[in-house]
C-alpha positions as protocol buffer text, in pm:
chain_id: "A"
residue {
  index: 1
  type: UNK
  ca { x: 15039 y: 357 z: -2601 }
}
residue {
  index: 2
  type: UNK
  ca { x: 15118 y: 726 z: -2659 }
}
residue {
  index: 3
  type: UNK
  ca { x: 15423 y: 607 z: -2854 }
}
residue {
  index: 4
  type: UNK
  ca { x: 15188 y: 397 z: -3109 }
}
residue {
  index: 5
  type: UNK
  ca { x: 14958 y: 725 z: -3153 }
}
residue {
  index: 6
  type: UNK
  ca { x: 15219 y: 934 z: -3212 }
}
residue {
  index: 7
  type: UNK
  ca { x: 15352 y: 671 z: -3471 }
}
residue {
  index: 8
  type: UNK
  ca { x: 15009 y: 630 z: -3642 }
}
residue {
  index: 9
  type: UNK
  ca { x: 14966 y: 1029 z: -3663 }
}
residue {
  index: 10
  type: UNK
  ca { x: 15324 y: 1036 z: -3857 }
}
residue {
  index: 11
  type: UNK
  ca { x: 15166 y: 742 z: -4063 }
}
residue {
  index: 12
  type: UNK
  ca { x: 14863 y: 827 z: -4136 }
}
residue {
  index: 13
  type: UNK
  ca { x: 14979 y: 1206 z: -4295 }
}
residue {
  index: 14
  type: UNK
  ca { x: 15120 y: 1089 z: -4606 }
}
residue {
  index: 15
  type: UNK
  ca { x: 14826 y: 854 z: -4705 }
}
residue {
  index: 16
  type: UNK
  ca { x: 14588 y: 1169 z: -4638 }
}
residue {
  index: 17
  type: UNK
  ca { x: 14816 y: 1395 z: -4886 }
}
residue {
  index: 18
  type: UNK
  ca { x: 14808 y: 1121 z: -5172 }
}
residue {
  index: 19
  type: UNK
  ca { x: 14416 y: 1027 z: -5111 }
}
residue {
  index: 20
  type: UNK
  ca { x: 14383 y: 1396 z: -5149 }
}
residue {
  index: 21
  type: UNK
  ca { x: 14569 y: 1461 z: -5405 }
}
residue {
  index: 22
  type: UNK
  ca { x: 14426 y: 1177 z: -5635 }
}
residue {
  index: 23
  type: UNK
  ca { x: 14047 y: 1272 z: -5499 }
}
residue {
  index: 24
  type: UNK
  ca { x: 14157 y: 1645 z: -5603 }
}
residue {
  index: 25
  type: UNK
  ca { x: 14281 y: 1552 z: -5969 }
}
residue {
  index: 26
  type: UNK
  ca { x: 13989 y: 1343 z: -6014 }
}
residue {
  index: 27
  type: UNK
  ca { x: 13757 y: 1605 z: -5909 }
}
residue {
  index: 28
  type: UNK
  ca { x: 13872 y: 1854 z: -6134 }
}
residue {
  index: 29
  type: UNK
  ca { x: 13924 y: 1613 z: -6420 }
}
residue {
  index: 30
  type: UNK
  ca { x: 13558 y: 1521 z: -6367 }
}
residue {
  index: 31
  type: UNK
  ca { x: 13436 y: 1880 z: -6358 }
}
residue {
  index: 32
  type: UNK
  ca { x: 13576 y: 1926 z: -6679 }
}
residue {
  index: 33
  type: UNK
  ca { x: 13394 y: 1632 z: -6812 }
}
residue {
  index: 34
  type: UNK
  ca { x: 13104 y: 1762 z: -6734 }
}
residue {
  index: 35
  type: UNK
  ca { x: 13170 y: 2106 z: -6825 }
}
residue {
  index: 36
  type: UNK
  ca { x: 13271 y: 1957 z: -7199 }
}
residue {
  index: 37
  type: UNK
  ca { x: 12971 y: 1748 z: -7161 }
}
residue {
  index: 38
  type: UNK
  ca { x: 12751 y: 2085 z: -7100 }
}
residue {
  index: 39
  type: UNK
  ca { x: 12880 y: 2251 z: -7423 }
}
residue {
  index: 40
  type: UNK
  ca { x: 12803 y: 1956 z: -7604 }
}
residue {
  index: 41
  type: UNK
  ca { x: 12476 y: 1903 z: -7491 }
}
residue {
  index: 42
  type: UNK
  ca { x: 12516 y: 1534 z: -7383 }
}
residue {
  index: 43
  type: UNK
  ca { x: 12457 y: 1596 z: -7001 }
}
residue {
  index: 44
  type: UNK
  ca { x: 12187 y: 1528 z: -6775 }
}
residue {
  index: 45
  type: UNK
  ca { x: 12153 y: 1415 z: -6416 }
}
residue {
  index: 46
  type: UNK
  ca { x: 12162 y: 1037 z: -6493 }
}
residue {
  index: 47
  type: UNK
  ca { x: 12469 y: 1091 z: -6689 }
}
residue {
  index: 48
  type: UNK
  ca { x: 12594 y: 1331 z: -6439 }
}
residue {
  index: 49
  type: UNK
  ca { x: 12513 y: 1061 z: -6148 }
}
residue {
  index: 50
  type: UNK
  ca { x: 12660 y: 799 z: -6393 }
}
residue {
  index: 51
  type: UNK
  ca { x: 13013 y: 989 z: -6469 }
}
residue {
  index: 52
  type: UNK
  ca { x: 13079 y: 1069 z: -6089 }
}
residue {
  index: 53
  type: UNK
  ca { x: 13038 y: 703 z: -6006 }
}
residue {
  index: 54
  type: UNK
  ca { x: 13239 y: 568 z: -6258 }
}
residue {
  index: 55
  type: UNK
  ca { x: 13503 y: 775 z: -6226 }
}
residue {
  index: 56
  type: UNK
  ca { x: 13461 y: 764 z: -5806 }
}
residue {
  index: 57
  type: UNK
  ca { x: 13484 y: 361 z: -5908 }
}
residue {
  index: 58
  type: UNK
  ca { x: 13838 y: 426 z: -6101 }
}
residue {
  index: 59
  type: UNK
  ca { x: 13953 y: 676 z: -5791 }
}
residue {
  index: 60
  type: UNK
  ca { x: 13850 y: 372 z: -5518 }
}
residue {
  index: 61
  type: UNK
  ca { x: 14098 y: 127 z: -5750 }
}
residue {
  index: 62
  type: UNK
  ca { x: 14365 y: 368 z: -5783 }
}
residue {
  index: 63
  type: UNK
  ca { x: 14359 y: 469 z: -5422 }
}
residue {
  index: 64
  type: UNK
  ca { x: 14371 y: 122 z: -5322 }
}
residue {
  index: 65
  type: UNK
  ca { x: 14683 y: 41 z: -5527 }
}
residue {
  index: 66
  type: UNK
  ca { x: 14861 y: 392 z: -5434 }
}
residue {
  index: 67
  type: UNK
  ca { x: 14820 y: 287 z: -5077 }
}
residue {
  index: 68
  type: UNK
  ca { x: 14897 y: -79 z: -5098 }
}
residue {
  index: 69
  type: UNK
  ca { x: 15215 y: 73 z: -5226 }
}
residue {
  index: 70
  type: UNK
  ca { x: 15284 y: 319 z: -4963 }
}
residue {
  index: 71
  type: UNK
  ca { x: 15182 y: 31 z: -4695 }
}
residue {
  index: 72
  type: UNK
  ca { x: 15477 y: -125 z: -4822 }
}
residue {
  index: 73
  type: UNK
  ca { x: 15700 y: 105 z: -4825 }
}
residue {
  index: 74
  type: UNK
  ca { x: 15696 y: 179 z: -4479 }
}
residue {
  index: 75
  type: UNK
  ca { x: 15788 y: -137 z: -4356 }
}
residue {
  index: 76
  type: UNK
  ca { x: 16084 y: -136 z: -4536 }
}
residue {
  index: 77
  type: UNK
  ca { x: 16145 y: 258 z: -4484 }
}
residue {
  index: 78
  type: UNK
  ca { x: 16479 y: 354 z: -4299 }
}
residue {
  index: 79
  type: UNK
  ca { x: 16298 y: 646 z: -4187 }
}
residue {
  index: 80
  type: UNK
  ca { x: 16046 y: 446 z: -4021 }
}
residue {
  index: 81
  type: UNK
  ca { x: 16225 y: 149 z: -3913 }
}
residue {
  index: 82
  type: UNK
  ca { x: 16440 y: 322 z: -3693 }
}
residue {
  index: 83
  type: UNK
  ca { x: 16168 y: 516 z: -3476 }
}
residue {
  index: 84
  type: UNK
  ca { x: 16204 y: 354 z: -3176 }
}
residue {
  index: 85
  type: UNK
  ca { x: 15874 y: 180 z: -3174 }
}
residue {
  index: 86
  type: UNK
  ca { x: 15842 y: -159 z: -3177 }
}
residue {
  index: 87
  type: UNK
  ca { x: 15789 y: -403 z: -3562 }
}
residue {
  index: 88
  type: UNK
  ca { x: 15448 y: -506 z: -3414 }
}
residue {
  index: 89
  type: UNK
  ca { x: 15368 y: -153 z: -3374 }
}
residue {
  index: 90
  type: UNK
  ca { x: 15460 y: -55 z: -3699 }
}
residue {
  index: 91
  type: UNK
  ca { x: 15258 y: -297 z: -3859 }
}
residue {
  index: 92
  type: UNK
  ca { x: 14957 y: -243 z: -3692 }
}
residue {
  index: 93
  type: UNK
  ca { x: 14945 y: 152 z: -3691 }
}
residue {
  index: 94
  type: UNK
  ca { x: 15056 y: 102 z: -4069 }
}
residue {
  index: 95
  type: UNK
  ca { x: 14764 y: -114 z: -4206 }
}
residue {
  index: 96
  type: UNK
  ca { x: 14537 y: 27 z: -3954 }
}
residue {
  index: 97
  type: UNK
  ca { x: 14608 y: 349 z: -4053 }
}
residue {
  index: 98
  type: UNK
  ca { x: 14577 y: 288 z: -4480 }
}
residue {
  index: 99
  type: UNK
  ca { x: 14243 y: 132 z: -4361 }
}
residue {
  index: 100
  type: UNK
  ca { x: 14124 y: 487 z: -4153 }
}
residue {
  index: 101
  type: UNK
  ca { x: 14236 y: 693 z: -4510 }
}
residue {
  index: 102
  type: UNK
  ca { x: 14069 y: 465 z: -4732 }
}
residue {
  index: 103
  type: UNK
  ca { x: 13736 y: 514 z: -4497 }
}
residue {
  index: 104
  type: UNK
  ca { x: 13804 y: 888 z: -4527 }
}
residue {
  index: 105
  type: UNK
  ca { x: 13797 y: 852 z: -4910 }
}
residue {
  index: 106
  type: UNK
  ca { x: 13478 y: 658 z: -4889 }
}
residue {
  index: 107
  type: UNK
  ca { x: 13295 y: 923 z: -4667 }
}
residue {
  index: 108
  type: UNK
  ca { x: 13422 y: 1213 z: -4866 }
}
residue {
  index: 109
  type: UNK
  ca { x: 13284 y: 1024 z: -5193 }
}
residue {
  index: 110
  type: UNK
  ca { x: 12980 y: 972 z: -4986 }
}
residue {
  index: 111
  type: UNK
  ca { x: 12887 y: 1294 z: -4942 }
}
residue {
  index: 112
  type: UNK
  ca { x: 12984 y: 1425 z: -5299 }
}
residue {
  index: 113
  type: UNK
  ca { x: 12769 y: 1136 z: -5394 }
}
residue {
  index: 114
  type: UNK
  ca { x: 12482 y: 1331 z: -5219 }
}
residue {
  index: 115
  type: UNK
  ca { x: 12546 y: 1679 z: -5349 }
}
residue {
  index: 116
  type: UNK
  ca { x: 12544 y: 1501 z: -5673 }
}
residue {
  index: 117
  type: UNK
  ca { x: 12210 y: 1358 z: -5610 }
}
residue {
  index: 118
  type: UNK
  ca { x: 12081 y: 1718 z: -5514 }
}
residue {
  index: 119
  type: UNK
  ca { x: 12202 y: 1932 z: -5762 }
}
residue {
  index: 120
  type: UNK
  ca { x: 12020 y: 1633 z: -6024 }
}
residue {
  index: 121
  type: UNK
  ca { x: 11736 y: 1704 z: -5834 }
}
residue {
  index: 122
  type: UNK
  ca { x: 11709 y: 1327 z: -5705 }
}
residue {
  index: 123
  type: UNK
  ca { x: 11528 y: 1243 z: -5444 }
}
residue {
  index: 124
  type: UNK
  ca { x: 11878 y: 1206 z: -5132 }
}
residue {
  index: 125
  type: UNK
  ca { x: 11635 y: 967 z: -4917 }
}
residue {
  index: 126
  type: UNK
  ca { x: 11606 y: 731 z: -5156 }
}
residue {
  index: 127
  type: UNK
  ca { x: 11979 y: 788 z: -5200 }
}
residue {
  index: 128
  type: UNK
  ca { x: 12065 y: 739 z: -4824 }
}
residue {
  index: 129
  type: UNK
  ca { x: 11786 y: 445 z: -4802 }
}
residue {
  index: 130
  type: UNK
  ca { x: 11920 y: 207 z: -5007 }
}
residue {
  index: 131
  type: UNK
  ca { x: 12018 y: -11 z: -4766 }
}
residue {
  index: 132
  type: UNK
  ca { x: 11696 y: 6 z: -4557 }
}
residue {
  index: 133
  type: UNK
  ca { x: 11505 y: -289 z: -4698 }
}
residue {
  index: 134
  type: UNK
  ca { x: 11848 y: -517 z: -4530 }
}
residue {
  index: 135
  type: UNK
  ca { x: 11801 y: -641 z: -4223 }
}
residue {
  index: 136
  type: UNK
  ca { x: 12010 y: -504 z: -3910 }
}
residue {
  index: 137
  type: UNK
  ca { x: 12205 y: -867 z: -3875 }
}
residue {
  index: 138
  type: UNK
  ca { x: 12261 y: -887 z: -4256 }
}
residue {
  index: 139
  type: UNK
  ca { x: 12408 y: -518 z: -4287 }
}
residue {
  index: 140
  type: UNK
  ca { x: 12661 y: -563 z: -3995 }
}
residue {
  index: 141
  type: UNK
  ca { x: 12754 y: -890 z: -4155 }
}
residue {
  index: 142
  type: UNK
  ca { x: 12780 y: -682 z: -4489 }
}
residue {
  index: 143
  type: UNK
  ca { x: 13037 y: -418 z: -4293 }
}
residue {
  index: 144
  type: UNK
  ca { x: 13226 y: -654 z: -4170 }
}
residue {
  index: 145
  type: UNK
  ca { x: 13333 y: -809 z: -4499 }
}
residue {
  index: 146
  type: UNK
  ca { x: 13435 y: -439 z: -4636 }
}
residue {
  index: 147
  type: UNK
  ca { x: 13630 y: -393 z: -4337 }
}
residue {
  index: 148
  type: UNK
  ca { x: 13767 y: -732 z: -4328 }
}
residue {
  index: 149
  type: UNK
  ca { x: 13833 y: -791 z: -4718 }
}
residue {
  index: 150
  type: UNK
  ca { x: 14109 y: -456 z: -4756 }
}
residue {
  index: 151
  type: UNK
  ca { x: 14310 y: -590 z: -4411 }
}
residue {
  index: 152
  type: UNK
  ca { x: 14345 y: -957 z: -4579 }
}
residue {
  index: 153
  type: UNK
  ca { x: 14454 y: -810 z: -4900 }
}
residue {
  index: 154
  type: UNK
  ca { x: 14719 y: -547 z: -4743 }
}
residue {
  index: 155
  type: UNK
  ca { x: 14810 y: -826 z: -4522 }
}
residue {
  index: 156
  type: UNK
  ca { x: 14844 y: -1078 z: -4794 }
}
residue {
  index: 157
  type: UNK
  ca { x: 15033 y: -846 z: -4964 }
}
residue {
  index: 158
  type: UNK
  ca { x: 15300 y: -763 z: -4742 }
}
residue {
  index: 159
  type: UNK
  ca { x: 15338 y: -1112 z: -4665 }
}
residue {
  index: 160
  type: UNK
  ca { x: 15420 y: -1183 z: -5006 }
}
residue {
  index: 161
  type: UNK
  ca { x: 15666 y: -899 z: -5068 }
}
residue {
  index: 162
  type: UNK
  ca { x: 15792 y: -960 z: -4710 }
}
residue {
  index: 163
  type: UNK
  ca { x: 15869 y: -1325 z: -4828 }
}
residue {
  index: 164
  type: UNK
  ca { x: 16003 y: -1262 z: -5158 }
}
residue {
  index: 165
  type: UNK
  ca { x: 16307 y: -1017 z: -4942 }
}
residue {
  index: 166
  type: UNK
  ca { x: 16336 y: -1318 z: -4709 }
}
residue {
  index: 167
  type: UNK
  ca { x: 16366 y: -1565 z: -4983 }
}
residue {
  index: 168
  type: UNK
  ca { x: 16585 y: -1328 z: -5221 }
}
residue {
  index: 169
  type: UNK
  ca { x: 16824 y: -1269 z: -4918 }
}
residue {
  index: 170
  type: UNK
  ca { x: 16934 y: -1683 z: -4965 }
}
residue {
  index: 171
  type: UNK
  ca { x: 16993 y: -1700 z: -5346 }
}
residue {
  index: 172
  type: UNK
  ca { x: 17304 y: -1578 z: -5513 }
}
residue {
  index: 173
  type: UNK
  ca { x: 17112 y: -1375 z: -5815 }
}
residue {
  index: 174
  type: UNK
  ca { x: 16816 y: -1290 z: -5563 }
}
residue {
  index: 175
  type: UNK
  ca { x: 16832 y: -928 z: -5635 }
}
residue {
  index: 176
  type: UNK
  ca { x: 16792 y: -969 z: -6010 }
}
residue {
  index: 177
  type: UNK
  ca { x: 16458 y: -895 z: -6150 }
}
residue {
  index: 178
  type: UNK
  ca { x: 16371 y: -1159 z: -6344 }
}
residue {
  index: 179
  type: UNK
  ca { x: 16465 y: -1377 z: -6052 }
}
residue {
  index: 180
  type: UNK
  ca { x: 16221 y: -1173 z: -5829 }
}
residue {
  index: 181
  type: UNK
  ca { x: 15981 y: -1166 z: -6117 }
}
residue {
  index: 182
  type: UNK
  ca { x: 15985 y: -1573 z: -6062 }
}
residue {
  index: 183
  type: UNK
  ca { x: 15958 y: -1590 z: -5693 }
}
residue {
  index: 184
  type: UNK
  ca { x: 15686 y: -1357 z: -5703 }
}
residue {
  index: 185
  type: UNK
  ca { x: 15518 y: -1599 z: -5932 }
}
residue {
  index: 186
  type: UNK
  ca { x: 15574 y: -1921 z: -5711 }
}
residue {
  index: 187
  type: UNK
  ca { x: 15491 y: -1782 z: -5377 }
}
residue {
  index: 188
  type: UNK
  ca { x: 15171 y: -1642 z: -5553 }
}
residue {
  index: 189
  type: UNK
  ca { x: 15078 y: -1959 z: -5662 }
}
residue {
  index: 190
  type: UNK
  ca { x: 15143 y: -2159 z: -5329 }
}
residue {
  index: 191
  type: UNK
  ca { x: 14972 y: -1887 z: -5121 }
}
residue {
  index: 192
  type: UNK
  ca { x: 14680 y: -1867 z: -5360 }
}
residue {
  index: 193
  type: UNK
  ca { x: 14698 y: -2253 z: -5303 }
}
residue {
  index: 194
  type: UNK
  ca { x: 14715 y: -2261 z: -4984 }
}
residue {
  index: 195
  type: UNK
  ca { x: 14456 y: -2020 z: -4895 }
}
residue {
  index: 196
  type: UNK
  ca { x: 14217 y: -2235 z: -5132 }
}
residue {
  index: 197
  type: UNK
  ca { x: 14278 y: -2572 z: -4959 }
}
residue {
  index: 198
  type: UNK
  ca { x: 14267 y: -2446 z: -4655 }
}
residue {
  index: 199
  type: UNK
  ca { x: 13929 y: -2233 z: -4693 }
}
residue {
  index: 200
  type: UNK
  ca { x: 13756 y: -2512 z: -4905 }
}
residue {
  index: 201
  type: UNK
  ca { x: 13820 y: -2768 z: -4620 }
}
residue {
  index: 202
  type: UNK
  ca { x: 13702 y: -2598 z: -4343 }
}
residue {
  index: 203
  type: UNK
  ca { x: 13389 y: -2473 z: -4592 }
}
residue {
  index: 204
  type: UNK
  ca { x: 13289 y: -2802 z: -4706 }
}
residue {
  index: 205
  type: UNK
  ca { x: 13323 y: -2954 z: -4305 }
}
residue {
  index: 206
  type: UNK
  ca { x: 13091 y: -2666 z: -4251 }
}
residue {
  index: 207
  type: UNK
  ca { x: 12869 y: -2805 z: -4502 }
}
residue {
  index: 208
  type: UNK
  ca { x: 12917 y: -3185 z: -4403 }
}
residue {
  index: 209
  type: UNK
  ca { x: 12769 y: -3112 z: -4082 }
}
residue {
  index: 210
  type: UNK
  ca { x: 12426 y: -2914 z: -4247 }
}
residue {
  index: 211
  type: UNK
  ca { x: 12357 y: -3232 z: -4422 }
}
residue {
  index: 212
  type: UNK
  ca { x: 12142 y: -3104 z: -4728 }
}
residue {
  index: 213
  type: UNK
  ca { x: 12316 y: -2797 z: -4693 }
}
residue {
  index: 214
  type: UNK
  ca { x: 12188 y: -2443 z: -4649 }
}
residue {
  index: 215
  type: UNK
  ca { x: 11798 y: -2444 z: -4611 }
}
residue {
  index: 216
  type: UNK
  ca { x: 11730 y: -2191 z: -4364 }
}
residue {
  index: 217
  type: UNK
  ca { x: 11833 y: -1812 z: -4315 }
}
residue {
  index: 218
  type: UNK
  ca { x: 11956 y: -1910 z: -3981 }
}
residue {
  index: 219
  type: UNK
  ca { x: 12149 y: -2137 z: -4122 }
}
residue {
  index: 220
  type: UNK
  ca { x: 12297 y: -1897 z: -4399 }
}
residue {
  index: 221
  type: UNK
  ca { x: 12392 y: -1626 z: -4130 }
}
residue {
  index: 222
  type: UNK
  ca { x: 12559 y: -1872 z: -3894 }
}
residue {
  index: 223
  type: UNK
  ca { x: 12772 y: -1979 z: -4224 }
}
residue {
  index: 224
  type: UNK
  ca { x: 12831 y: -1605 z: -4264 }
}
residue {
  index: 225
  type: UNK
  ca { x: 12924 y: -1593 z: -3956 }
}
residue {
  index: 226
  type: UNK
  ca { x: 13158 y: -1869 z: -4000 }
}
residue {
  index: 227
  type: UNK
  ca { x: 13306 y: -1690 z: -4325 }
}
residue {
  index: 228
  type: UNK
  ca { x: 13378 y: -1367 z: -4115 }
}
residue {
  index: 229
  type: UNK
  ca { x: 13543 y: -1570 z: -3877 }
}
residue {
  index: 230
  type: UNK
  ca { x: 13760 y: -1722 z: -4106 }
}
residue {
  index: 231
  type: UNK
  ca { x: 13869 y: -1438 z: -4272 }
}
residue {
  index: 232
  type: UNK
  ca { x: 13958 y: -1279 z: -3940 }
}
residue {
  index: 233
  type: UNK
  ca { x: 14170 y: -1583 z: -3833 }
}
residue {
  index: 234
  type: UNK
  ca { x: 14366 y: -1570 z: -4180 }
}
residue {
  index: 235
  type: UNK
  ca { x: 14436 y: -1179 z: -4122 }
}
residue {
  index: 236
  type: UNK
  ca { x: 14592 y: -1260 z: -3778 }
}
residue {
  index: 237
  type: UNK
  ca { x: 14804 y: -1594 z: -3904 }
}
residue {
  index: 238
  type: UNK
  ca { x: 14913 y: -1320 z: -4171 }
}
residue {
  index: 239
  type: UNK
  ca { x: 14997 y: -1085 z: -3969 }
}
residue {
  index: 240
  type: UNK
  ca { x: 15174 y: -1270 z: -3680 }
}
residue {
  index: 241
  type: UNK
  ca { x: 15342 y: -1418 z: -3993 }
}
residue {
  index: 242
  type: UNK
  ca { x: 15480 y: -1047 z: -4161 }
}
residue {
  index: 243
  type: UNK
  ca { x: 15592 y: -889 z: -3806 }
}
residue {
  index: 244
  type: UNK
  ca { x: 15787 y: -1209 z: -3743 }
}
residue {
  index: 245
  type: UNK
  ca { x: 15924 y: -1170 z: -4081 }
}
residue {
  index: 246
  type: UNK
  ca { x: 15977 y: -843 z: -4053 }
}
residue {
  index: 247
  type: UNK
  ca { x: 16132 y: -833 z: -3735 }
}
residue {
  index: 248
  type: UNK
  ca { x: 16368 y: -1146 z: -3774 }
}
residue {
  index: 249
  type: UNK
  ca { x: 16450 y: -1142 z: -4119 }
}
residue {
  index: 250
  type: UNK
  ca { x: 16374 y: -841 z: -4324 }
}
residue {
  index: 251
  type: UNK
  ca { x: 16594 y: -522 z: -4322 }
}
residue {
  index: 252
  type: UNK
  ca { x: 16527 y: -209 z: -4451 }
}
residue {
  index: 253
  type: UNK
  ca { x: 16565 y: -134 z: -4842 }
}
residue {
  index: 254
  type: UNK
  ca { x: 16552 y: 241 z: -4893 }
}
């Protein structure tokens, strides 16, 4: 255990200086917005409100690419490959540690978000009780689908580049680009294709069984339910799938 904290701590310190660093650029390029926007005469405090959550929507994008990248890195990373940790820990205090920065982004965004607010002179309840008209069962449902939603897409995501190395390592011209460009294409498409089929079968058993369908909210939260479940159960196939990949068949790159 003290092994897989002290290999999340070493993980988790380069995601915090690049969520910083893009937080800080944005920051600085949105003061001067504003400041422009000042001279100008265009700004007020719904355009002020509007600019910081545009541009905190462009930051949450980039930040979620940037780190998708980095997520990948690592598992392919010399430097990280030979700690002598085991691939399942590596995989777990990687993604689980891109999920704890990205939550750090959201908080910090949060409470800029709220100093925004005051210096508009908006009311902050109403800007910290937006969510109080949901019901308790509803907003834990609605937290567990932004927590679930970034692990399937970093999983997903390493499984596919994971694949691509293991496929690439069995064709003659596998390290050419265009033939990479290809594979990335196919195993897309079949994943893509296979995560549809899947999902839409077990979805429309779901629904065989409700006979006219959804007519209650009991009903609807038990198929929520359901959904979460789902979700969760393609995130472990995923990842029991990359850190057998990774272990067996996947060497380092860089």
């Amino acid at each position: 255990m003290s092994d897989f904290v002290g290999l999340s701590k070493n993980l988790i310190w380069e995601k915090w200086k690049l969520v910083n660093w893009i937080l800080g650029i944005d920051l600085i390029a949105l003061i001067g917005i504003c400041l422009w926007m000042l001279i100008k005469g265009n700004l007020d405090s719904n355009t002020a409100i509007g600019t910081t959550l545009i541009s905190f929507s462009i930051i949450n994008f980039i930040s979620f690419i940037m780190l998708s990248r980095v997520n990948e890195r690592i598992l392919t990373s010399n430097n990280y490959r030979l700690i002598p940790s085991t691939d399942t820990k590596l995989y777990l205090g990687n993604i689980l540690t891109t999920f704890l920065v990205f939550v750090y982004l959201q908080i910090l965004e949060g409470i800029i978000n709220a100093i925004i607010y005051l210096l508009a002179g908006q009311d902050i309840e109403s800007y910290l009780n937006m969510s109080g008209s949901i019901n308790f069962g509803t907003l834990v449902q609605m937290i567990l689908l932004i927590v679930l939603i970034p692990f399937l897409i970093w999983s997903a995501i390493t499984l596919v580049h994971l694949l691509i190395s293991f496929i690439s390592g069995f064709l003659p011209f596998g390290s050419q680009r265009f033939v990479k460009f290809i594979l990335y294409l196919i195993v897309i498409w079949a994943g893509v294709y296979v995560f549809r089929i899947i999902t839409e079968s077990i979805f429309k058993m779901i629904n065989s069984t409700l006979n006219q369908g959804i007519s209650s909210l009991s009903q609807f939260n038990a198929v929520t339910w359901i959904g979460l479940g789902v979700i969760f159960a393609w995130i472990v196939i995923i990842s029991a799938i990359n850190i057998y990949l990774q272990k067996r068949w996947v060497e380092t790159i860089r």
